[in-house]
C-alpha positions as CSV (number, residue, x, y, z in Angstrom):
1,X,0.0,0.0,0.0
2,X,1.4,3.4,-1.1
3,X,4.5,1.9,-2.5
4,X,4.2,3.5,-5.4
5,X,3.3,0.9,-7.8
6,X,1.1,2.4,-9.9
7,X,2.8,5.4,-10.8
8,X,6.1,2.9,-11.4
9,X,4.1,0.4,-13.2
10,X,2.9,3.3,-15.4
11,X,6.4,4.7,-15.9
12,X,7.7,1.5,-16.9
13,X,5.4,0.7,-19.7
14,X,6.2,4.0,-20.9
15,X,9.7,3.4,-20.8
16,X,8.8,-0.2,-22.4
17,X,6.4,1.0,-24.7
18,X,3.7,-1.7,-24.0
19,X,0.6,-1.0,-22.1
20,X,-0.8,-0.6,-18.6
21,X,-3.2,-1.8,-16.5
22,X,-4.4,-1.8,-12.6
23,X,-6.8,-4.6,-11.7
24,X,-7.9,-2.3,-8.8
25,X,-8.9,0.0,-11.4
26,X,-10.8,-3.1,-13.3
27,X,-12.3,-3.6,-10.3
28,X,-13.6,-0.1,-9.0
29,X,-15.0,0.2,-13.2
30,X,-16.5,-2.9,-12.9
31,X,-18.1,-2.8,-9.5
32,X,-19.1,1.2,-9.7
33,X,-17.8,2.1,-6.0
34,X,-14.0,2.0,-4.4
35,X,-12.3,-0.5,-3.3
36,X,-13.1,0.4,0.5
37,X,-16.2,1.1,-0.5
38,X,-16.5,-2.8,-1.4
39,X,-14.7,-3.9,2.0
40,X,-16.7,-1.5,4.2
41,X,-20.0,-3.0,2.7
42,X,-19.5,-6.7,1.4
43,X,-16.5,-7.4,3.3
44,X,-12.7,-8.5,2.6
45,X,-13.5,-12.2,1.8
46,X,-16.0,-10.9,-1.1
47,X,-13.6,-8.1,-1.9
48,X,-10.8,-10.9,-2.5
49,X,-13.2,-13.2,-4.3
50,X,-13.5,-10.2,-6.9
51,X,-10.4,-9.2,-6.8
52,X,-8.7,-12.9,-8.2
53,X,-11.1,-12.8,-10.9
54,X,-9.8,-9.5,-11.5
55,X,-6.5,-10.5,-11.9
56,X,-7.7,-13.8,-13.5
57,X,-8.7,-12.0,-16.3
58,X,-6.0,-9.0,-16.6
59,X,-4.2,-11.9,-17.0
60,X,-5.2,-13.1,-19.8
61,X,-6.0,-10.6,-21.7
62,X,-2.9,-8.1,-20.9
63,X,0.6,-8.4,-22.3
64,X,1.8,-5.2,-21.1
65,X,2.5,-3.8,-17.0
66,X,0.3,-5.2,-14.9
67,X,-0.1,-3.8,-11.5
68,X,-1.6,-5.6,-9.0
69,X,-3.4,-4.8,-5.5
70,X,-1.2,-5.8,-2.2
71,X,-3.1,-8.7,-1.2
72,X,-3.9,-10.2,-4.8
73,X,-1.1,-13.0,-3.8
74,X,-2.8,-13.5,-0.5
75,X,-4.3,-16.4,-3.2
76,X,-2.7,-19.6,-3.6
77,X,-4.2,-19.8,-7.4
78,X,-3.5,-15.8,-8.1
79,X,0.3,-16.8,-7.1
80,X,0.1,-20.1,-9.1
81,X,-0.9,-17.8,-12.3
82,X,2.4,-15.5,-11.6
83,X,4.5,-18.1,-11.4
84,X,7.0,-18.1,-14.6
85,X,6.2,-14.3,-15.7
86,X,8.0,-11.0,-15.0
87,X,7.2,-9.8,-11.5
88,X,8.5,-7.4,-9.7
89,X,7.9,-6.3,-5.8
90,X,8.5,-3.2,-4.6
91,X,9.3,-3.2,-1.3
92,X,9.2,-0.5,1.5
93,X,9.5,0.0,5.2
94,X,7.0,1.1,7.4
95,X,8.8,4.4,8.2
96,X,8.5,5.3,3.9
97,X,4.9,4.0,4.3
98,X,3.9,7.0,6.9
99,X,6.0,9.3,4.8
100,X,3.9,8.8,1.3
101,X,0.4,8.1,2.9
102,X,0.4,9.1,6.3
103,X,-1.2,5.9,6.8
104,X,-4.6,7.5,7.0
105,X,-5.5,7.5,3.8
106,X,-8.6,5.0,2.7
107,X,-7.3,1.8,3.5
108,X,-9.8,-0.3,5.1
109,X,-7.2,-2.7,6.3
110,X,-5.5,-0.3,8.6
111,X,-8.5,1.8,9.5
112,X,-7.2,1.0,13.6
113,X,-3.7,1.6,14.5
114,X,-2.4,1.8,11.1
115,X,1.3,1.3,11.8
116,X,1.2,-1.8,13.7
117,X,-1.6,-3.1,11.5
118,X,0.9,-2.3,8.4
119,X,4.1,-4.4,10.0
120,X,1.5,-7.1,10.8
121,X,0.2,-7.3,6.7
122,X,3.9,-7.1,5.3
123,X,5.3,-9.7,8.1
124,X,2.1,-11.8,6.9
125,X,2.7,-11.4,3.1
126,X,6.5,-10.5,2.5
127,X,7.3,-14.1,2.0
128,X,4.3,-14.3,-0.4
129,X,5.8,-11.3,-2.4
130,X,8.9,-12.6,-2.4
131,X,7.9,-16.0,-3.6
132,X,6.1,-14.7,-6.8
133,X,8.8,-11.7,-7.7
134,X,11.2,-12.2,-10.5
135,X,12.7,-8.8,-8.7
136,X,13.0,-7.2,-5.4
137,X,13.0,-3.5,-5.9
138,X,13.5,-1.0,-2.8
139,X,11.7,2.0,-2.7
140,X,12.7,3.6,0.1
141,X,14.1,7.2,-0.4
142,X,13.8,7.0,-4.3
143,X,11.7,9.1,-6.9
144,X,9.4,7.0,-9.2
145,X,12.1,7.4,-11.9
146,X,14.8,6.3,-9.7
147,X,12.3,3.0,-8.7
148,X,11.8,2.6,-12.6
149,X,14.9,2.5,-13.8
150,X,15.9,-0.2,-10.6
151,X,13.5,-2.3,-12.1
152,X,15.0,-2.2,-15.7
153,X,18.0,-2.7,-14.3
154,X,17.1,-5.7,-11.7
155,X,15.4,-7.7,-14.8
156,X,17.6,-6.5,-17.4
157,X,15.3,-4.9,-19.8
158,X,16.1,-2.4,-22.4
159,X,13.9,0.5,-23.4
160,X,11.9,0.4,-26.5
């Protein structure tokens, strides 16, 4: 959350010259409302029911960037349909977190002490992350340009 990845994700494509796309977008187009919107009033097991179609589909039909919502690989069959493409996490401490969102934002799963709520979803999900990325990209203390070009870098890819 607030790591920056769709501003990177659109940057790289750019850089790339393929498309982009944001299943949380897909989702909040398809549903009408926000994402909190949909945890606040059908709760996160339906949120995360929509959300794996979501990806299920951007999946298939997407050959460009593809950014995904933090808890998309909180699903064993989500990370199943990641394994063998280009992915890349970026990663970020808690401290970066409060910088870029102040933690306050709309975030339904740190709407109650949002710090130790955060360290509690990253120490749950890091390894899950980690599993799934191709890369491992900080973002700490970099510019979205300096996070792009990392992730060139870390995979090797040339510009179009």
């Amino acid at each position: 959350m607030g790591v920056g990845k769709s501003t990177v994700g659109q940057l790289l494509a750019e850089r790339l010259g393929v498309g982009y796309r944001d299943t949380d977008e897909d989702i909040v187009a398809a549903e009408g409302r926000t994402v909190a919107d949909i945890f606040v009033a059908e709760g996160e097991p339906v949120f995360r029911a929509i959300e794996k179609r979501a990806v299920r589909v951007a999946l298939a039909e997407h050959e460009g960037v593809l950014a995904l919502g933090g808890g998309a690989i909180l699903d064993e069959e989500t990370r199943g349909l990641l394994a063998g493409r280009t992915v890349v996490y970026l990663s970020m401490d808690v401290e970066e977190a409060v910088k870029r969102t102040g933690l306050n934002a709309a975030r339904p799963l740190l709407a109650v002490n949002p710090r130790k709520q955060w360290r509690e979803l990253m120490e749950a999900r890091r390894h899950l992350y980690e599993g799934v990325a191709t890369a491992v990209v900080p973002t700490d203390g970099r510019t979205p340009e300096e996070v792009t070009q990392a992730a060139l870098d870390a995979l090797e890819l040339k510009e179009a």
